[in-house]
C-alpha positions as CSV (number, residue, x, y, z in Angstrom):
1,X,0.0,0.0,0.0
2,X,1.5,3.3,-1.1
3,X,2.5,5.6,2.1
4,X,2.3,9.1,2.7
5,X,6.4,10.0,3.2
6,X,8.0,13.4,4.7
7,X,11.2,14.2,3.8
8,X,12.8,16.9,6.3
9,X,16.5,17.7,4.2
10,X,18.3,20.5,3.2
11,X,17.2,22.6,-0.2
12,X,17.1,20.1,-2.7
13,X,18.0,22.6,-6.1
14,X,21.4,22.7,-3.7
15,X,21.9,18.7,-4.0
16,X,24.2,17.1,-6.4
17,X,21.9,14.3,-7.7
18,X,24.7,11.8,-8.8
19,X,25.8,11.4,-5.8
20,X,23.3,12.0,-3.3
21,X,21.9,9.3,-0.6
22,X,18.7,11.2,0.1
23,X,18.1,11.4,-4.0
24,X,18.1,7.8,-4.4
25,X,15.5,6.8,-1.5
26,X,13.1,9.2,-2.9
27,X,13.3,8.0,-6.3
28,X,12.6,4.6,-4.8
29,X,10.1,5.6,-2.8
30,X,8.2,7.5,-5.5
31,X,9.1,4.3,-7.7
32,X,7.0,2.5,-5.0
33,X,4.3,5.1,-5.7
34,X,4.8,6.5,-2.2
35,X,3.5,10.0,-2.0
36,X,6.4,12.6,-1.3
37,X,5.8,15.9,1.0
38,X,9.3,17.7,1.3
39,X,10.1,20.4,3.8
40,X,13.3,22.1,5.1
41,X,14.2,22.3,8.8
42,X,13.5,26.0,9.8
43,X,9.8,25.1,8.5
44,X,9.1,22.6,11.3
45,X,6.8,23.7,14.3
46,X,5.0,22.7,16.9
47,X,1.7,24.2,17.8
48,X,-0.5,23.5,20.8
49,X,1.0,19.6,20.8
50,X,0.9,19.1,16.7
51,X,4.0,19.1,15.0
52,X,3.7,21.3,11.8
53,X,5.7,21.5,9.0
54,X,5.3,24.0,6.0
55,X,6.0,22.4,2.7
56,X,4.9,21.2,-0.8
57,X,4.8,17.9,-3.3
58,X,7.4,17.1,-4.3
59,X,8.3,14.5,-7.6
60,X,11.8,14.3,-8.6
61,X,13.5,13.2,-11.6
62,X,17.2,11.4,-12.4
63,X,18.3,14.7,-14.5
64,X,20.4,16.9,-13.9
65,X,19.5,20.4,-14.1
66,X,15.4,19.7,-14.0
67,X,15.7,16.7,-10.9
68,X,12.9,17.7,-9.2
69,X,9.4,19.4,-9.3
70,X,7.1,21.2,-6.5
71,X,3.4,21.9,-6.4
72,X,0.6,22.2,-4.1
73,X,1.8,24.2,-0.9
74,X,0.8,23.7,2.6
75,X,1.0,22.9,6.2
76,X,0.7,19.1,7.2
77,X,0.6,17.5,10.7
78,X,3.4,15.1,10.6
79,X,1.0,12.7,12.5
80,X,-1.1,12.3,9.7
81,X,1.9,10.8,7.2
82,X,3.0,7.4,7.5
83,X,7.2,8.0,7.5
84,X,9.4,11.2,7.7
85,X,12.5,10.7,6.8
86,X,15.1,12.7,8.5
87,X,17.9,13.4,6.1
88,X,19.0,16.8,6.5
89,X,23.0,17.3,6.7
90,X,25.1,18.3,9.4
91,X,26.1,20.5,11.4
92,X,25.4,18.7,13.9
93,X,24.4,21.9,15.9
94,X,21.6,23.3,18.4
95,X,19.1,23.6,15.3
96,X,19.7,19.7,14.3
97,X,19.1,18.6,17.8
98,X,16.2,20.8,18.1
99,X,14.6,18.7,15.7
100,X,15.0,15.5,16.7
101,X,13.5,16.6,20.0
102,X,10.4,17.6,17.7
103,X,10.6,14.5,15.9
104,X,11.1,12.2,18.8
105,X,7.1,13.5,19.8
106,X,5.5,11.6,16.9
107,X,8.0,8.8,16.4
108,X,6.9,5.5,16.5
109,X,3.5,6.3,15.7
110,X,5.0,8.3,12.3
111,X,8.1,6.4,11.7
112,X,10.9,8.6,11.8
113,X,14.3,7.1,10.2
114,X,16.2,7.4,11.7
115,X,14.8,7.6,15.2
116,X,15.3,10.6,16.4
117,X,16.5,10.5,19.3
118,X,19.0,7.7,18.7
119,X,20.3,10.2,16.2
120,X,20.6,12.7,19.1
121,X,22.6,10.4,21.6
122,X,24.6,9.1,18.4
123,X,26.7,11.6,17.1
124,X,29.5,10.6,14.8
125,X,32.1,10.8,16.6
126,X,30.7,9.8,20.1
127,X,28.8,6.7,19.1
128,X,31.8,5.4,18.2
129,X,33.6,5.9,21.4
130,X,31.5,3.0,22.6
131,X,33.5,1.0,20.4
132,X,37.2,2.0,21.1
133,X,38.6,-1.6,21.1
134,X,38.3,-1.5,17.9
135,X,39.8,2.1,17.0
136,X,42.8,3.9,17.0
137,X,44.5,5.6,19.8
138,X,41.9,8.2,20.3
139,X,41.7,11.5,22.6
140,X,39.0,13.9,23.1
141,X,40.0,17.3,24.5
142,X,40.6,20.7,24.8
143,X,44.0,20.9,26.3
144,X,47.0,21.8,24.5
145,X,48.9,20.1,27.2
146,X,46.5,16.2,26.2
147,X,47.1,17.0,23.0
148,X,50.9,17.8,23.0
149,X,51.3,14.1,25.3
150,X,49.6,12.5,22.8
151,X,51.6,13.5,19.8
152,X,54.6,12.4,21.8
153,X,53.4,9.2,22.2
154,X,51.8,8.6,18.8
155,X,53.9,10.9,16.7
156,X,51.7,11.7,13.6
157,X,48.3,12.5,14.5
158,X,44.8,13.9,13.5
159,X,42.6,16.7,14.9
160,X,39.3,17.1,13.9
161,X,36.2,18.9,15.3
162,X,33.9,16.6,17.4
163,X,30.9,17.8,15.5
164,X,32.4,18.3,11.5
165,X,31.1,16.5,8.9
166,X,32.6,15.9,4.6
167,X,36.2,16.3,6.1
168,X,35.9,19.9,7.3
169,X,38.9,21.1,8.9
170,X,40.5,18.1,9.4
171,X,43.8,18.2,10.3
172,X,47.0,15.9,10.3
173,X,50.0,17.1,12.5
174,X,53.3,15.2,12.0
175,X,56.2,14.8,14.5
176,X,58.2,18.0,13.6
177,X,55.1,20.0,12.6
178,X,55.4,23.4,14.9
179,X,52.2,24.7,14.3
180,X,50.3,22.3,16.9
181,X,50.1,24.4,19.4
182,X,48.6,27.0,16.8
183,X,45.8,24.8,15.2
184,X,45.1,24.2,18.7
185,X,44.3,27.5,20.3
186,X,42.3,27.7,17.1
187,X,40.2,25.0,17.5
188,X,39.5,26.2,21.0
189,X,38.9,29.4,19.4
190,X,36.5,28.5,16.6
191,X,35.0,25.3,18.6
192,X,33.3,25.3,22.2
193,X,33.5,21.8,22.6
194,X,36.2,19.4,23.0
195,X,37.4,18.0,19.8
196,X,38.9,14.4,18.7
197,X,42.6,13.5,18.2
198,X,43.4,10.7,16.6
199,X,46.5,8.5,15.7
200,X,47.1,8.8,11.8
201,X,47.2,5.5,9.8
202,X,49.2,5.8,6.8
203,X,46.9,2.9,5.8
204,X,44.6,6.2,4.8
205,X,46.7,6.3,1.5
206,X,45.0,3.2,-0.2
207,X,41.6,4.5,0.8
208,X,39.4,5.4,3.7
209,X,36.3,2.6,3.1
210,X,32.5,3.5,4.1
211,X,30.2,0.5,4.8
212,X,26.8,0.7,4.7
213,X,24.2,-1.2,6.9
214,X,20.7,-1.7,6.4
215,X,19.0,-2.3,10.0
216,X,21.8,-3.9,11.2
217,X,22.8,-5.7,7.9
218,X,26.0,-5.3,5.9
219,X,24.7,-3.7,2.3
220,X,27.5,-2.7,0.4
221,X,30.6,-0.6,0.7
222,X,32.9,2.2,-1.3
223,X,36.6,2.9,-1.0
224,X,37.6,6.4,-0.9
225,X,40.9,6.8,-2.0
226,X,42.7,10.2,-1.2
227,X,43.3,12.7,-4.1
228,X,47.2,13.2,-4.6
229,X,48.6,15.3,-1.7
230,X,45.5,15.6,0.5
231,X,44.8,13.6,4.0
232,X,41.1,13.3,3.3
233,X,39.2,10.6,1.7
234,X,36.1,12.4,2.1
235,X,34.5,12.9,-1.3
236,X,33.4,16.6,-0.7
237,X,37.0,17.4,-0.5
238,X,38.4,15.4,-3.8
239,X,38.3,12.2,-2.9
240,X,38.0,9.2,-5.3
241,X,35.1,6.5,-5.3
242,X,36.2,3.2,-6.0
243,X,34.9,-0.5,-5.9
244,X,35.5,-2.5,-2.8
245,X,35.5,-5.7,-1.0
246,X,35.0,-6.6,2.6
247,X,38.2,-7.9,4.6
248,X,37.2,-10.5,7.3
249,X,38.0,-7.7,9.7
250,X,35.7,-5.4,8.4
251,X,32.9,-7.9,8.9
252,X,33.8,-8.5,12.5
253,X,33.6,-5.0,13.2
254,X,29.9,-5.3,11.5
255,X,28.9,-8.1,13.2
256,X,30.0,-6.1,16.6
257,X,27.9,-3.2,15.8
258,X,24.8,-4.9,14.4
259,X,23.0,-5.2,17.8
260,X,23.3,-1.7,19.1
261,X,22.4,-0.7,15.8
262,X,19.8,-2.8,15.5
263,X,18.7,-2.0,19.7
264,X,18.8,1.8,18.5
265,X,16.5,1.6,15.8
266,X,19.2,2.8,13.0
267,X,17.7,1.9,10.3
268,X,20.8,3.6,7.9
269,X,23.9,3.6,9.1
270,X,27.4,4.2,7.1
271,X,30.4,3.1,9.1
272,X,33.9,4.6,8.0
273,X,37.3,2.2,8.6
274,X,40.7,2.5,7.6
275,X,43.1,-0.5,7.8
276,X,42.3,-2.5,10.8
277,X,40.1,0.4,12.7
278,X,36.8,1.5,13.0
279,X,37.0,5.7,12.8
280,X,33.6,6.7,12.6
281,X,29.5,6.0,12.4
282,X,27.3,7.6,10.6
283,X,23.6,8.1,11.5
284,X,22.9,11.9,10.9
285,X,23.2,11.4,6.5
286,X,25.2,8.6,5.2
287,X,26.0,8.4,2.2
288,X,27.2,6.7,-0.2
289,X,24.2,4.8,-1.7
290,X,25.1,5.6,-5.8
291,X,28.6,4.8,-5.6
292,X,27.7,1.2,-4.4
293,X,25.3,0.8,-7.0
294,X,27.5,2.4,-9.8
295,X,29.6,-0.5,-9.1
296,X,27.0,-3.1,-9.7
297,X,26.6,-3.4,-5.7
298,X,23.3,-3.7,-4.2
299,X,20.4,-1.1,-4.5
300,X,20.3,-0.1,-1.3
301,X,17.8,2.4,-1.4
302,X,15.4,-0.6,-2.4
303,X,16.4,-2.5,0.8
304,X,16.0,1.0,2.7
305,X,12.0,0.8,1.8
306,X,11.9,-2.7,2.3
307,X,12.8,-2.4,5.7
308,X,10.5,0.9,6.1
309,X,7.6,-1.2,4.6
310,X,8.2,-3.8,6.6
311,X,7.9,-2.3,9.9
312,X,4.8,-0.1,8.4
313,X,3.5,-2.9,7.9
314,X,3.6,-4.8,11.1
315,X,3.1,-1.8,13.1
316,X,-0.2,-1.5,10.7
């Protein structure tokens, strides 16, 4: 049975359609002949106990230049749709977790995916602290002093902001680098929280790999492969999509985060590992979807509704 779908995600005329996650589930869902209402987050509100949100039809269209269409404006009460999905990008800042607090009031009754609140308590780069057996030497901090110790011990290292997302000012120090205690005051500058600091991996050079999982399920995965002279694998920032397999590692460290995953109701998850270690996980706005299936891996936006349906359906 078709369902009535919100999508709550940033502009979409801003989106780059070959590459976007968000894209591909709503041409699947509209595929499905789900009906699409689309809305951006500064139009969500809550009035005496009914969560509003201020939006239009949308259909959308694998072209570039002319990929989506809007008509029939209005105000819907998320209660009376089936699904919203929560897709918008980070920053992961007072705004984002505003609405998941909105969210969290209608969800399960309107499926939200993913939950929103498990997206609130799961930032990227604290979810995964539950997990630091399997990740690098890692340190989260504010002091110079922490930070210093740490490069002594570990020599090359990474500092990154707790919240950042796409590789945004992420840094690598080396052992003889004298601005540390520079890019340091300015992260404490620029950032009120503590931020991360991480061993590098030289293994970062044959590729930074992003799994995706599907309620728990391994679904496919992408190598991201560094451009020439740059730290970051991250494709906003130049890096290189290329097809992958998984190492028996890799599946382990699926296998260990498929029950909390699955406990937390993270329906679409995109794990990042490089060599041997588990760096981040991603429950905000993976991505990644049309690189998989550009390399003949699974549609995983199809296995995205499935699972949707599914629980629609036995909730129904």
């Amino acid at each position: 049975m078709p369902l009535r779908i919100a999508v709550q995600m940033d502009p979409i005329d801003r989106i780059d359609i070959g590459g976007d996650s968000t894209f591909a589930i709503l041409l699947e869902g509209q595929k499905r002949g789900h009906e699409i209402f689309y809305y951006t987050p500064p139009n969500l509100s809550l009035l005496g106990g009914r969560l509003l949100a201020r939006g239009e039809t949308l259909k959308v269209e694998d072209r570039h230049g002319a990929h989506y269409e809007v008509s029939n404006p209005r105000i819907e009460n998320l209660t009376d749709l089936d699904v919203v999905l929560l897709r918008q990008d980070p920053p992961f800042d007072m705004a984002y977790i505003t609405t998941t607090h909105l969210l969290e009031r209608i969800h399960p009754e309107t499926l939200v995916v993913n939950d929103p609140a498990q997206v609130r308590n799961a930032p990227e780069k604290l979810f995964v602290l539950d997990f630091l057996d399997l990740m690098p030497p890692t340190l989260v901090t504010r002091s110079l002093a922490d930070v210093a110790a740490f490069r002594t011990e570990y020599k090359d290292i990474i500092i990154k902001p707790l919240y950042g997302n796409g590789g945004a000012a992420v840094f690598r120090i080396a052992p003889d680098d004298g601005n540390l205690g520079s890019l340091v005051e300015l992260f404490q500058t620029v950032f009120r929280e503590p931020f991360m600091v991480q061993q590098y991996r030289p293994e970062v050079k044959q590729g930074d790999k992003r799994i995706i999982l599907v309620d728990g399920e391994i679904a496919g995965a992408i190598n991201r492969v560094p451009a020439a002279g740059e730290t970051r694998s991250n494709l906003h920032v130049g890096g290189k999509a290329a097809p992958t397999d998984l190492t028996e590692r890799e599946r382990e460290i699926c296998a260990r985060l498929k029950p909390e995953l699955k406990r937390r109701g993270l329906i679409f998850t995109g794990i990042d590992v490089i060599g041997p270690y588990l760096t981040e996980i991603n429950v905000t706005s993976p991505t990644g979807i049309r690189q998989v299936k550009t390399f003949g891996g699974n549609d995983i936006a199809a296995m995205i509704w499935d699972v949707i349906e599914s629980k629609k359906s036995g909730a129904d």
